[in-house]
N, C-alpha and C positions, 0 to 999 in steps of 0.2 A: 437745628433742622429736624422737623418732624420723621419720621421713621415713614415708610412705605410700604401699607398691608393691600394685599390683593384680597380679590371676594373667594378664592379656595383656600387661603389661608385661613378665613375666618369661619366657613362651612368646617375646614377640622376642626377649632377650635369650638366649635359649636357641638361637636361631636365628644371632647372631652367635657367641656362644661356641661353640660345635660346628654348625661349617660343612656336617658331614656328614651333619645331619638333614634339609637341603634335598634331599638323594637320596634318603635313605629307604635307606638299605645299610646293613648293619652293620657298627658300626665299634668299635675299643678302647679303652680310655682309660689312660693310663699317667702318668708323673713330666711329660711336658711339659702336661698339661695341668692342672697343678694351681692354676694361677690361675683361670683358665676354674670348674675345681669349688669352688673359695673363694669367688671373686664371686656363683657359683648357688646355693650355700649361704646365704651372707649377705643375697641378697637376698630368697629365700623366707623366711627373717625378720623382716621385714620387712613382708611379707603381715597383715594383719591377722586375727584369727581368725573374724570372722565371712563372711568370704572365702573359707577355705578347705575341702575336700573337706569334704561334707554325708553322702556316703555312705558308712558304714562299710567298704567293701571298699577303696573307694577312697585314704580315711584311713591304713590299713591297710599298703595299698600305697605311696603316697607316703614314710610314714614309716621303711618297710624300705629303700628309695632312697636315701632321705637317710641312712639313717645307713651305706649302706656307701657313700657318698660320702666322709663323717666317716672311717669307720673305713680310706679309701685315702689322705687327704688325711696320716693320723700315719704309717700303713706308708712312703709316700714321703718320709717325713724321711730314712730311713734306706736305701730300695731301691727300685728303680724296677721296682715289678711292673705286671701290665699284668692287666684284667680290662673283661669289657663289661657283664655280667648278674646278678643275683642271684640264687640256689642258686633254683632250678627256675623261674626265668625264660628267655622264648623270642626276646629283642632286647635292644640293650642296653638299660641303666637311662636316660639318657637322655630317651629316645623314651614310656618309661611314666609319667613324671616330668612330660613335655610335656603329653603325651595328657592325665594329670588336671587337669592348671592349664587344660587348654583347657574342661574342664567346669565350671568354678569361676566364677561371678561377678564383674563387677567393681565390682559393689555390693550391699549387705544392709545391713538394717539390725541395727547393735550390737546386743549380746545385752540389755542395760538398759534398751530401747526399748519402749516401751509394744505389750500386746502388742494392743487393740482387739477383745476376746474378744465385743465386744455388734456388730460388723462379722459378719456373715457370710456375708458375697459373698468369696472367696479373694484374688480380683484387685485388686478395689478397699482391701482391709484391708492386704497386704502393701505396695501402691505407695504406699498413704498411710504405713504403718511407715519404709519406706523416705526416703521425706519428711522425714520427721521427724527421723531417724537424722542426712540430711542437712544439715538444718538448724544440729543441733545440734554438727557435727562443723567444720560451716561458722565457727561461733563459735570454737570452739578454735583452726580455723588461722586467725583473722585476718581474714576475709572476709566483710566486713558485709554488705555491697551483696545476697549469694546466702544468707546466712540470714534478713536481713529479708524478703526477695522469697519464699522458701520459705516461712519461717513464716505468712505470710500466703495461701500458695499452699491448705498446710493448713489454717487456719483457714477461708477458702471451702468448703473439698471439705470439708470437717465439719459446717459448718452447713448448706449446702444438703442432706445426706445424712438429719441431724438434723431438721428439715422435711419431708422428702421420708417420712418415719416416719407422719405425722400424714395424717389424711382430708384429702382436697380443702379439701373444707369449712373444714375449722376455719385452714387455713393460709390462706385464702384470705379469710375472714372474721378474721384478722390482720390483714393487712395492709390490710383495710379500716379497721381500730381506728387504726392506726398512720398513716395517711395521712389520714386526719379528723382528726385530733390534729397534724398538721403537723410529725410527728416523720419525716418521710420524703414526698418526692411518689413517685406513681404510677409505678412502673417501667413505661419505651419497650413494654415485650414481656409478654406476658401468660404466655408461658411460664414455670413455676416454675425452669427451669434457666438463663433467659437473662438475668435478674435481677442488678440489682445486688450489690457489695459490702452496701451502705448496706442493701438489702431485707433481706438475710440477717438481718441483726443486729438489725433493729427487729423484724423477724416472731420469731425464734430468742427473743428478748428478752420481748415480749407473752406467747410462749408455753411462756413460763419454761423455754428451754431452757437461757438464761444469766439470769444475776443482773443487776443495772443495775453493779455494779463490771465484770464483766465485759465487759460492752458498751462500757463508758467506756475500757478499755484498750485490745478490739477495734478502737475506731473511730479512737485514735491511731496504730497500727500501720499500720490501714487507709489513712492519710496517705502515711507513709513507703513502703509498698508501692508505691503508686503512681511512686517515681522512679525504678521498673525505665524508664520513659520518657523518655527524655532532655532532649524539651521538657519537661516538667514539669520537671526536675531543676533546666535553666537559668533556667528563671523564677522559680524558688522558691528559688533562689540556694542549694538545700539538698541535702545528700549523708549516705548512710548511714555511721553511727558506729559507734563501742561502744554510745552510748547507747539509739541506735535498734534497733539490732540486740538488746540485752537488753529493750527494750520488747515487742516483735516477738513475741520467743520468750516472752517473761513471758504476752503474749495468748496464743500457742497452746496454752501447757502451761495457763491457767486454762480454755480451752474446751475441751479434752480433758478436766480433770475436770470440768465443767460437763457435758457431754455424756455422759459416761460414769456420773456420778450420777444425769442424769435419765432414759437409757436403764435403769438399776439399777432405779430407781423407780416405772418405766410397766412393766418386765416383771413387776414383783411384784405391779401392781394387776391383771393380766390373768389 
């Protein structure tokens, strides 16, 4: 599995390889410094693509840099020419190379990430994408403890968003249903945002935002979330898995489409 370099990882790095960006002077690059442009090279591949340059100019530009990087690194097999800029650039290459990785993110969410088209707050739709991205990537390297803990972080900020949809009213005469029924007590706070785990999902659930399958996978996740806490952890003698961790995420990808079919549903009755 390739290794995972952000664009500020590679700006220090840029920083120790070429000593001479800390002045800000222009300087040239020739045959000694071709390890320095192999390690720069090699690590902007590294970058992952949904990290890197958003804006076409920029794209544009980064790409021109690197390949007369590429195309100095064969010239000095055989000559030790010396060059700093690219045909109608005004410093060296370097320093433009810098400057766009300092624009660049050092997270987004993968391009195969749900994109939440029934969100249409900006802030809250991308941080939650984000989320999820993380989550999911969390799984790949290894890292149970911080996908379970995400994936349930998501699943919260979905269902309470999910309710927050609906009138006072009817949310509210939920959880009246749901706490008569003893499928939940009375949440401490009467705020709709201060609300338990446990609330979300009985109220989300009564008012068919999720399925009772759904709910039933939510609320073992909802378990294992809990041992971001360390007293808990120790008491319950229990630590996040594989297995946990594919639980977790299995909740959040069912409440995304849960929510996402019942958001489908309620804008097509209106």
């Amino acid at each position: 599995m390739l290794q995972r370099v952000v664009p500020s990882q590679v700006v220090a790095a840029i920083g120790r390889l070429f000593p001479h960006v800390h002045s800000g002077e222009e300087f040239k690059l020739s045959q000694g410094n071709k390890s320095a442009v192999l390690a720069l090279l090699r690590l902007i591949e590294h970058i992952p693509s949904e990290l890197m340059p958003y804006e076409p100019d920029d794209f544009v530009q980064l790409v021109t840099g690197l390949s007369l990087l590429q195309a100095a690194l064969t010239q000095w097999e055989t000559s030790d020419i010396t060059f700093s800029r690219v045909d109608g650039g005004d410093r060296t290459v370097i320093y433009d190379i810098r400057d766009i990785l300092k624009r660049c993110p050092d997270a987004a969410p993968t391009p195969t990430t749900m994109e939440l088209v029934f969100i249409h707050d900006d802030g809250f739709r991308q941080q939650l994408r984000l989320d999820i991205s993380t989550a999911n990537q969390a799984l790949a390297n290894g890292e149970w403890k911080a996908a379970t803990v995400l994936a349930g972080s998501v699943i919260e900020a979905l269902l309470l968003w999910a309710i927050q949809q609906y009138p006072e009213a009817e949310y509210t005469a939920a959880l009246q249903r749901v706490t008569t029924k003893k499928v939940v007590n009375r949440p401490r706070y009467e705020q709709l945002d201060q609300w338990d785990l446990v609330h979300y999902i009985a109220v989300a659930e009564a008012l068919g935002v999720i399925d009772t399958n759904t709910a039933t996978q939510v609320r073992l996740a909802k378990d294992f979330r809990n041992l971001i806490h360390p007293g808990r952890a120790q008491r319950l003698a229990q630590t996040c898995t594989l297995g946990t961790t594919h639980g977790a995420l299995a909740a959040m990808h069912l409440v995304l489409e849960s929510v996402t079919a019942s958001r489908t549903q309620r804008e097509q009755q209106t």
